[in-house]
N, C-alpha and C positions, 0 to 999 in steps of 0.2 A: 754120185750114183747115176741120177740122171742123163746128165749133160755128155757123162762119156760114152755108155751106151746109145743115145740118140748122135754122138757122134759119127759111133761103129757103124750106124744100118744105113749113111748115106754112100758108101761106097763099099768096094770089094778093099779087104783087108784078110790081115791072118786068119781071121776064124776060122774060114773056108781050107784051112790044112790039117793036115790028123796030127792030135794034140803031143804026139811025142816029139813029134818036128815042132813045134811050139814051145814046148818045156827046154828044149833042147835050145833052141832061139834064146830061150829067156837065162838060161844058165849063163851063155856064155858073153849077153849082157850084162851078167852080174859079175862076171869077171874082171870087164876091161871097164867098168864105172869108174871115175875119179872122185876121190873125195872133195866134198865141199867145204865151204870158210863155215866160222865156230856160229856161236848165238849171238844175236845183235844184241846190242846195248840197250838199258830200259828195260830188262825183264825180271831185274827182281823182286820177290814175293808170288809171282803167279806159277800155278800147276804147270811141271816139267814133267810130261811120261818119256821114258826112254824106251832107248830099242828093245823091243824082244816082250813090251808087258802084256796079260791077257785082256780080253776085252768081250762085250755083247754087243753087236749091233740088234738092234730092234725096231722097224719102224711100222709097224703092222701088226694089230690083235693085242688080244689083251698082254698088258706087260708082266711079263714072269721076271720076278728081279730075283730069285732063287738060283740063277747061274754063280760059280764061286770063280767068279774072276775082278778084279782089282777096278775094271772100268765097264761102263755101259755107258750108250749113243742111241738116243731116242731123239723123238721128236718133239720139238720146243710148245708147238703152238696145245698138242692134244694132251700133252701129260702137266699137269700143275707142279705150287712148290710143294706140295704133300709127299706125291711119287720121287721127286725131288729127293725130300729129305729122309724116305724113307729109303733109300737107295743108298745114302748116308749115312744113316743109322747101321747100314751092312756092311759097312767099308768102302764103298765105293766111290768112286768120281762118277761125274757124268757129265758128256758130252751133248750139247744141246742142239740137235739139226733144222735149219731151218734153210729157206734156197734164196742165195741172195745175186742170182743171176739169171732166173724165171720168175715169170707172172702165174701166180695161179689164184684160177675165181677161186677155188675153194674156201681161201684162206679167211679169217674174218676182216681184216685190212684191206682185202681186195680193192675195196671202189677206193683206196686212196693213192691208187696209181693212175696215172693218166694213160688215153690211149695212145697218145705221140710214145709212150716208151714201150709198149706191147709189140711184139713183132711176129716173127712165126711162130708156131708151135716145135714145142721141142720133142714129139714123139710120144708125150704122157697127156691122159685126157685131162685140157682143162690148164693146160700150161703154156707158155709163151717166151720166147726169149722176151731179156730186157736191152734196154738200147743203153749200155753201161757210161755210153759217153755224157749223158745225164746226170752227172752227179748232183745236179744244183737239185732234180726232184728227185735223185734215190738217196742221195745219202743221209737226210731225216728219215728217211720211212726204215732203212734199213738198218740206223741206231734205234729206232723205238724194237727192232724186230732184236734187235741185241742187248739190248735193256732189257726189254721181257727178262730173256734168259738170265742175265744177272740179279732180275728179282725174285725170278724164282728158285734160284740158289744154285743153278749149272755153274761147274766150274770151267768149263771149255763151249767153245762154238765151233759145229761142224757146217761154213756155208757150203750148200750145194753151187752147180751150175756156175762153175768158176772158169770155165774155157768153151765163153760163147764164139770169141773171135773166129774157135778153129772150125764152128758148125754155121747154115746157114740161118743166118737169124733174121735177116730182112734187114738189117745194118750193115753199112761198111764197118765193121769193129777190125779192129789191128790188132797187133800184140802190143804197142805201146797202149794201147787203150786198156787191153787186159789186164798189162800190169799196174799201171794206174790205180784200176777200178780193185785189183785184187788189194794189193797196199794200202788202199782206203778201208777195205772189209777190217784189215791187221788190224791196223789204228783203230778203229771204233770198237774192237774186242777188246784190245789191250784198255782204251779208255777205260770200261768199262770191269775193269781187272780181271777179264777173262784169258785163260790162254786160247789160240785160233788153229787150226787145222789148213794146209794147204789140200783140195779135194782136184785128184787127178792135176789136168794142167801140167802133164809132164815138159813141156817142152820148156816151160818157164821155172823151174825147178831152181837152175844154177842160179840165176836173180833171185827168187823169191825167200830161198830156203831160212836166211839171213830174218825174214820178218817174219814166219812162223814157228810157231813153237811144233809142230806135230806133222804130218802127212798122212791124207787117207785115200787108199789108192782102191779101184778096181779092176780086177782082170790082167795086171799087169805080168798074170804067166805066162794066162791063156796068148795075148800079144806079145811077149817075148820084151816087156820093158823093165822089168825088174830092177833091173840094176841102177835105171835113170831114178833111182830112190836111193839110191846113197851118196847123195847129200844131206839127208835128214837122217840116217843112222849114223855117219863118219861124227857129225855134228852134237853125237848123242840124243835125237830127238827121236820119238818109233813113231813108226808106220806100219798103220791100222789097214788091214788088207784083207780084201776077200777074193775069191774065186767065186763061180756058179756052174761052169762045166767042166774043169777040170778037175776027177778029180785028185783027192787030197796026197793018197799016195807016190803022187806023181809034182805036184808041188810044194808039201812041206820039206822035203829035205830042202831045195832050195831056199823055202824062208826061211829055215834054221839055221844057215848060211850068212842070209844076209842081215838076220836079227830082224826080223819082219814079224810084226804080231798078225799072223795070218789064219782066216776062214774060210770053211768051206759053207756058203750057206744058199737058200732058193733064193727067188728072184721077189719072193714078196717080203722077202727080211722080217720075216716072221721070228717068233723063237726058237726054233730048230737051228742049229748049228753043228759043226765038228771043226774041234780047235785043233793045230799041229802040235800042241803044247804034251 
């Protein structure tokens, strides 16, 4: 969520066109996509969602788990394993958020990041890129941050802020550093016998698709990328999609297209939704 919206506001891109030349961008995206190679190896016993399944995002207010759809996506640090299990007890999975490519004071872990890995802020108050080429101080802090989730009974991990290379972070990051750093997130989920989400990061998709079990994409109508997601449905994997100004009439036919479990929801990911289902 983050990371690709603070991507969009450092320069002029599509938004600034009237969204039918957008939609229209993004159809024909979905046309000329190539499928991607199948699921890597090492994935048996963990949660496989496929293309097309429903879902709740929610990261904001109190949590309504009365929506009737198969999956919910909350956030790790504010909900326990109670919300957890009682999410469970309704039939659902739940996908655990937490941002494993920002610093945020918020957080209760906060002071155990150093300041050499803080960089600029990414456009949310209170947040920072991290300097990913640090694995020797992030990758404990970021298995306790995925541990959490596995003891609180999440069956998935959604890391945010997964393509700091492409924004300015106050690091020289690369895209080998990205995929790196992203691969290392895989691993430590999978450790943990989570399945893991690929978050935005379109450009590394064709690499990555291979170590994710999932993909969660934003706004990929409104910028006309759509299509650079089918590698994770050819693959059988879905992808969890929303919009915020498009709207839905104009982009569910297309995800119904491309088996894209897609919403239409605000920008504070509140409970409020409209599914294309």
């Amino acid at each position: 969520m983050r990371a690709e919206r603070a991507a969009r506001a450092t320069g002029p891109g599509p938004a600034l066109l009237p969204v039918a030349v957008l939609v229209l961008t993004a159809v024909l995206a979905g046309c000329t996509a190539a499928p991607g190679p199948g699921p890597g190896p090492g994935s048996a016993g963990r949660w496989k969602p496929g293309p097309g399944i429903g879902w709740q995002w929610q990261l904001s207010g109190r949590l309504d788990p009365t929506v009737d759809v198969p999956v919910y996506d909350i956030d790790g640090f504010e909900h326990g394993a109670s919300a957890v299990a009682d999410l469970h007890r309704r039939g659902r999975k739940v996908i655990c958020y937490v941002s494993t490519g920002a610093w945020e004071d918020f957080r209760p872990d906060a002071e155990k990041f150093p300041a050499s890995v803080r960089g600029r802020g990414n456009g949310w108050p209170g947040e920072h890129w991290l300097d990913i080429r640090r694995t020797e101080l992030l990758e404990p802090l970021m298995e306790s941050r995925i541990e959490m989730c596995a003891k609180k009974g999440f069956d998935a991990v959604e890391p945010d802020n997964m393509d700091g290379y492409r924004n300015r972070t106050g690091f020289p990051l690369t895209a080998a550093d990205q995929l790196r750093y992203n691969r290392l997130i895989a691993r430590l989920a999978h450790r943990h016998g989570l399945a893991v989400g690929l978050k935005n990061d379109l450009d590394q998709i064709p690499q990555l698709e291979p170590d994710f079990d999932f993909a969660v994409n934003e706004q990929c109508a409104q910028f006309g990328e759509c299509g650079d997601l089918a590698p994770f449905t050819e693959a059988g994997k879905a992808v969890f999609h929303v919009e915020y100004e498009v709207p839905a009439a104009l982009f569910c036919p297309q995800s119904k297209r491309l088996r894209l479990s897609s919403l239409l929801k605000k920008y504070d990911l509140g409970s409020w939704r409209r599914s294309c289902a």
